[in-house]
N, C-alpha and C positions, 0 to 999 in steps of 0.2 A: 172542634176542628173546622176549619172552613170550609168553603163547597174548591177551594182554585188550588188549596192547599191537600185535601183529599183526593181530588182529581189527578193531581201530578204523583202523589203518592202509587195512588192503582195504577195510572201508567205506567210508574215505576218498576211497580211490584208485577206486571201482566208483560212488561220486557224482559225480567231476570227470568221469572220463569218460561218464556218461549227459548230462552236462551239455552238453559238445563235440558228441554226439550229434543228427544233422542229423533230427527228428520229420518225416517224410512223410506226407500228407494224403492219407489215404482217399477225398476227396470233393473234386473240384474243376468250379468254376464258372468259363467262359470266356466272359465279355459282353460284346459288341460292339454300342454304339450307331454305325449305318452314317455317315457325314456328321455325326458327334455330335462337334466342336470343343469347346474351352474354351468360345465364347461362347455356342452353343447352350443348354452346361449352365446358363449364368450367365440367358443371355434366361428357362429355364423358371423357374428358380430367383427370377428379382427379380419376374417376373410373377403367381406363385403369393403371393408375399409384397404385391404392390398390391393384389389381391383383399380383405385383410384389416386395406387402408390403411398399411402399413407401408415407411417409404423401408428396406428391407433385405432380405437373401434367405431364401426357404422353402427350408430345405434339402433337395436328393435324398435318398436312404438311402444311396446309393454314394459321396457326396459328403462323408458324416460318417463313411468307414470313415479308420482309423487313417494308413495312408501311403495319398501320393498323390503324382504326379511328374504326367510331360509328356514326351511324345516327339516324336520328328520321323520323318514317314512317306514320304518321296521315293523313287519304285522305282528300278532297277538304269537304264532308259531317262529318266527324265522328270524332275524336280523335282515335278512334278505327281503325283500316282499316281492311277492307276485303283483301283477294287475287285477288279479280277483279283489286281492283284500287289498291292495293300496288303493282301487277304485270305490273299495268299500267306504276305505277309512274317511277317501273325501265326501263322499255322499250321504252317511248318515252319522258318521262322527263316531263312531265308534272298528274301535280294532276287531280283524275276525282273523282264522288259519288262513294262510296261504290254499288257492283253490274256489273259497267260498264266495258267493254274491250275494249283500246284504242281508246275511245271517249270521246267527252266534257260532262259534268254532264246531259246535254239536250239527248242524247245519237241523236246527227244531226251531230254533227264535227267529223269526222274521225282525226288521230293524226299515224303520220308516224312511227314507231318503229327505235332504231340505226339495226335492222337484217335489214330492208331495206334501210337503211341507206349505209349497206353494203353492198348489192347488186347490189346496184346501182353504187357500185366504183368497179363492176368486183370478189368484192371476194364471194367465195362458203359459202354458207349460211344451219346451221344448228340447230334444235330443239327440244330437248330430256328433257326427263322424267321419273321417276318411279312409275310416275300414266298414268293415260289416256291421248292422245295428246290434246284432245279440253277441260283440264281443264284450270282453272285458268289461272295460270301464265306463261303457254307455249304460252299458247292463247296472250294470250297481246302483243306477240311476231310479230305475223304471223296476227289476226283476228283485226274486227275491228267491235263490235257487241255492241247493248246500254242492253246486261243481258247476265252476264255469264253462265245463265243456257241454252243457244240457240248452246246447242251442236251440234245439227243438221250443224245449219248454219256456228259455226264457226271449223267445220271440211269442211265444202266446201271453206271455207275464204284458206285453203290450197291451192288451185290450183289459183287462183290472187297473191299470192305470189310468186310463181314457185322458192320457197327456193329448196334446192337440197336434204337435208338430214332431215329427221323425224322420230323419236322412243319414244316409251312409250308403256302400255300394252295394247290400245287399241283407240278405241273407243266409248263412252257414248250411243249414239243416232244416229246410222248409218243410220237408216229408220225410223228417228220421228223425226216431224220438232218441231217449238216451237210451235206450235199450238195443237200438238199430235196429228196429222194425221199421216198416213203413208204413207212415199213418199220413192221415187225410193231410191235403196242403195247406200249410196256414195263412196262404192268400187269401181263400173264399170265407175265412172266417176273420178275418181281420177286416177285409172290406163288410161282410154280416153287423160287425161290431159300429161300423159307421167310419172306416178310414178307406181315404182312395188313395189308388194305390198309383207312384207318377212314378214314370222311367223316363229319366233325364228331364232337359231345363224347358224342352218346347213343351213337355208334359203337364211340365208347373206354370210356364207362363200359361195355358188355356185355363188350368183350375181355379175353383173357385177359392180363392184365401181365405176364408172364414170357414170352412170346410175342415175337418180332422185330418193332417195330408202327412203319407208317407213317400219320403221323393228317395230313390234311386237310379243307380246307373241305367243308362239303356237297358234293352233288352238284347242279350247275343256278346254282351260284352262281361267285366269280371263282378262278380257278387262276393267278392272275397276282401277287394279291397279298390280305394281308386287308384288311378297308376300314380306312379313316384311321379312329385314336380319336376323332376329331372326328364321324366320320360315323358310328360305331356305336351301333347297336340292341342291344335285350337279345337272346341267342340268336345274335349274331354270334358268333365265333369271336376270340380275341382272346393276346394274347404270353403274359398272364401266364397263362391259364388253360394255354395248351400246356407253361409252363414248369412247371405245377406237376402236370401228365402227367408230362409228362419225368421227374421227381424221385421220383413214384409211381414207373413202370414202372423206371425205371431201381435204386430201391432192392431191389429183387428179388434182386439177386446179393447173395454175401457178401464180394466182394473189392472194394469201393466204386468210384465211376464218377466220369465226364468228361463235363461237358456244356456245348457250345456253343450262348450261343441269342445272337441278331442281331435287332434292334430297324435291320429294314431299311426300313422307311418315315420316320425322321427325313431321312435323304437324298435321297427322292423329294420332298417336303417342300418340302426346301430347294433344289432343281431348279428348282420353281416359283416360289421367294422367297414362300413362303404361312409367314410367320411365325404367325399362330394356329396353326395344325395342325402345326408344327414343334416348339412350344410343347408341344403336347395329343399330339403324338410320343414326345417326351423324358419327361413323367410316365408316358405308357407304358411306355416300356422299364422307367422306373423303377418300376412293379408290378411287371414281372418280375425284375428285383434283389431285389424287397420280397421276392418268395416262396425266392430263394436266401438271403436274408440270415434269414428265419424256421428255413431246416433250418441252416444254421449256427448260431443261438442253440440249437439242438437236441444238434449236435456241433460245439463249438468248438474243442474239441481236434482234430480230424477234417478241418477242411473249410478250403479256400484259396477265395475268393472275387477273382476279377481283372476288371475293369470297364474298359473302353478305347473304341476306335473305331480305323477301317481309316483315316480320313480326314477331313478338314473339309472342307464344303460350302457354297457359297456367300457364304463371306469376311461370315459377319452380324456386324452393328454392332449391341451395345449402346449407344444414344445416338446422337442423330443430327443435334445441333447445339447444344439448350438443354439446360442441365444440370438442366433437372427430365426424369425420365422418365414416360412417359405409358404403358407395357405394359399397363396394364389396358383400356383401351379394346381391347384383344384379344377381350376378355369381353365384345367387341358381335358379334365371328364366333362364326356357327351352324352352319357346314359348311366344310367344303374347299374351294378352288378348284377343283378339278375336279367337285366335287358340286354347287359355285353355276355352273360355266359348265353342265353340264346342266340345272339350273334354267331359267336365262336363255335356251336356246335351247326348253325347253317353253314360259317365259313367250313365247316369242316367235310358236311356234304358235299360240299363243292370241291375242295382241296383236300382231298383225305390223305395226299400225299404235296401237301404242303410243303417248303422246303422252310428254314430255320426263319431265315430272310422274311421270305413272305408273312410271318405269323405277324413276326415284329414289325413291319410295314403297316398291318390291320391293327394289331394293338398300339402303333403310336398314331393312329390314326381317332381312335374313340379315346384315347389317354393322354397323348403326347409324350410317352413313353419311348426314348432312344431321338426323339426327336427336340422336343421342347428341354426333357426333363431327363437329367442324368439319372441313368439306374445301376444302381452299387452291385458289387462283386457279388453278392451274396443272391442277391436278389435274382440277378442276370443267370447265376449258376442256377436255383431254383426252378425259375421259368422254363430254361434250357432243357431239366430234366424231364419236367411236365409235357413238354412239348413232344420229346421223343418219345415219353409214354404214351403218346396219346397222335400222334402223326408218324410217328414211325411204326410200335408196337402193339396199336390201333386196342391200346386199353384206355379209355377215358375215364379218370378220374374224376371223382365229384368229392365238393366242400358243403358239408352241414351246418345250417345255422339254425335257429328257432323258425321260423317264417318261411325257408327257402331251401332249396339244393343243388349249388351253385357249380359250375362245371373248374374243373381243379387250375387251370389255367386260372379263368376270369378272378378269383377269389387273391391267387398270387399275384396278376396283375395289379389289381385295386389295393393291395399290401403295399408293394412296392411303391404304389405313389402316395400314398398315407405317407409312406415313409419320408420320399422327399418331399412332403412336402410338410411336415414337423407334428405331424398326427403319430399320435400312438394309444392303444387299444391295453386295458388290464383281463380282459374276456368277451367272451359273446354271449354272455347273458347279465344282468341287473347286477347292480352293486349299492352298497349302505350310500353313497354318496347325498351327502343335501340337496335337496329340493328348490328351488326358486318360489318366490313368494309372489307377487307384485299388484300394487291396486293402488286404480283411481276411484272419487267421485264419492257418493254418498257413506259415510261410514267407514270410508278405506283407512280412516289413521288409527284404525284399531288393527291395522296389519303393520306393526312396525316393530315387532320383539320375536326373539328366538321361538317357534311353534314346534308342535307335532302335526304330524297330517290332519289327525282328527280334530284339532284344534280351527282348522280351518274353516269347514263347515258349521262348526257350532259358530263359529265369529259372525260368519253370515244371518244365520238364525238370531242371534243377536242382534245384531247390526238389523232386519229384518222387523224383528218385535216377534217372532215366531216362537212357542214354547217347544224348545226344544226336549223332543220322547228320552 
């Protein structure tokens, strides 16, 4: 064989195989909208797009990535899943009983997550939130507890982790173990462990980024969760600003990172059936997508971007009998349900002898209720009762959700404009519904067939080169 004629050959042969050659992603994005269903994304998406008079949808940013599938998320106990184990299924790929954090249904078998999956290959590991850090599904990440309510303990499951980066608006149970005793706070031992501890953004801009940093809301303000985008002020604390923390601190290293952020208020949300703010949830998350999908136009070759959910919540109906849809009348909510049922009980101190008028005056004022938005016979009878119960008979009524305990007015208010405005609700809590899938960028076109949850995260670990436990 020749020397020009073997040459071209190994070329040959040294291109097919770089070709076959599986490119793993330096940078990968794990987003999880909590309660964020097909139709959630579809309710933000047509509703952004009525704003603008158009019968069609505004697209997400995670909406227009290249593949995008749909999974089915039933735990190992339930048809139903919890965010114990639907948090589970995505973080270590396997199913557990509704309840549990990254253990076997026995709660004896610990079950490794792909964050340390990641860690262990050198890259910077991060875990963010727009709730608390030891709920759910941040938990499943990092913890490894048989009850998601062992806040306590799985805010100490932080420091066995030695992840680099944590945010959310707080912590549950700082100094209450699961037994409800009171033990030492697990600030001074988390900072012991080598993490500093930041309350709000001026906190994080002074720190040093290369530093092990847990960033939270102020100090004085909620550790429970951040407030609904509907309900934010400028100087709030908000997803996409943490996530683009995250992406600062965490590009520090030079072996590239993992990071999980949770858009955990669409499912509080949808607890409530407070369709505006489930709505002004879902654009939320999606700034935080926006700031992942910006360092991927940076490193495309580099970065795997994965966008899903643990679960569908509250079974919502696009459309809700006439086939015209009415979503923009959303655009007459000016706060939350739980921020109008606080209203309502200040208006009430005020006016505790309110006349009928006056209510409806205040409620079409945060609603556009009698004002903008016609309210049906049924509805209006409803309110009407409420009102007297509760301004004339001075019994105020409250509405229970998962998350909240909403004052019985506020909750029939936000009904009735669901109502016109073509939203409809099958419950207030989770439902079997499929899951949204969506990914760009390194390995994503291995997301493009029917999944299980748990299929997901092993795709990654694939996709990865990780041996997956």
């Amino acid at each position: 064989m020749n020397i020009k004629f073997f040459n071209l050959f190994l070329a040959l042969f040294l291109f097919i195989g770089s070709s076959f050659a599986q490119k793993q992603p330096k940078y990968i994005f794990f987003m999880i909208g909590d309660g964020m269903g097909l139709n959630q994304v579809q309710a933000a998406e047509v509703y952004k797009s009525s704003l603008e008079g158009k019968n069609s949808v505004y697209p997400t940013v995670f909406s227009q990535f290249p593949y995008a599938t749909f999974a089915t998320s039933h735990s190992l106990s339930h048809g139903v899943t919890d965010s114990g184990a639907g948090g589970t299924a995505l973080a270590v790929g396997y199913k557990t009983k509704n309840g549990v954090i990254a253990m076997d249904s026995a709660g004896v078998k610990s079950y490794k997550s792909i964050a340390y999956l990641a860690k262990e290959k050198g890259m910077k590991v991060g875990i963010t939130t727009s709730v608390s850090i030891d709920h759910a599904t941040p938990a499943s990440f990092f913890a490894n507890q048989p009850d998601r309510d062992m806040y306590y303990e799985i805010g100490l499951d932080i420091i066995k982790s030695k992840f680099d980066f944590f945010a959310g608006s707080g912590f549950l149970k700082p100094t209450t173990n699961a037994k409800k005793e009171e033990v030492a706070s697990i600030f001074p031992q988390l900072e012991k462990a080598g993490y500093k501890l930041l309350y709000g953004l001026d906190d994080y801009k002074k720190a040093n980024k290369a530093d092990k940093l847990i960033l939270m809301n102020k100090k004085g303000t909620d550790n429970v969760s951040l407030k609904y985008a509907i309900d934010q002020k400028p100087g709030d604390l908000n997803l996409a600003e943490i996530t683009s923390a995250a992406i600062e601190s965490l590009s520090q290293g030079d072996k590239g990172f993992f990071l999980m952020v949770e858009g955990g208020k669409i499912d509080w949300a949808c607890h409530s059936n407070d369709g505006a703010t489930a709505v002004h949830e879902v654009w939320d998350f999606n700034n935080a997508v926006q700031k992942a999908f910006e360092f991927y136009q940076k490193h495309p070759e580099e970065t795997l971007i994965i966008v899903t959910a643990d679960h569908e919540t509250g079974g919502i109906g696009v459309g809700n009998g006439s086939s015209t849809l009415r979503l923009k009348n959303l655009e007459n909510q000016k706060i939350s349900q739980e921020a109008l049922s606080a209203a309502i009980n200040e208006f009430r101190s005020k006016n505790e002898n309110a006349s009928w008028d006056q209510l409806k005056e205040f409620l079409g004022q945060h609603l556009g209720l009698w004002k903008a938005i016609k309210v049906s016979e049924d509805d209006n009878e409803d309110l009407h009762e409420a009102y007297k119960k509760s301004f004339i008979e001075h019994k105020n009524e409250t509405s229970k959700s998962l998350y909240a305990t909403n004052d019985k007015i506020a909750s029939l208010a936000i009904k009735a404009l669901n109502k016109a405005s073509s939203i409809s609700w099958a419950s207030g809590s989770h439902s079997a519904a499929y899951i949204p899938v969506y990914a760009i960028g390194v390995g994503a076109e291995q997301f493009h067939q029917k999944m299980d949850n748990v299929d997901i995260p092993r795709t990654v670990s694939k996709v990865a080169g990780w041996q997956h436990p």
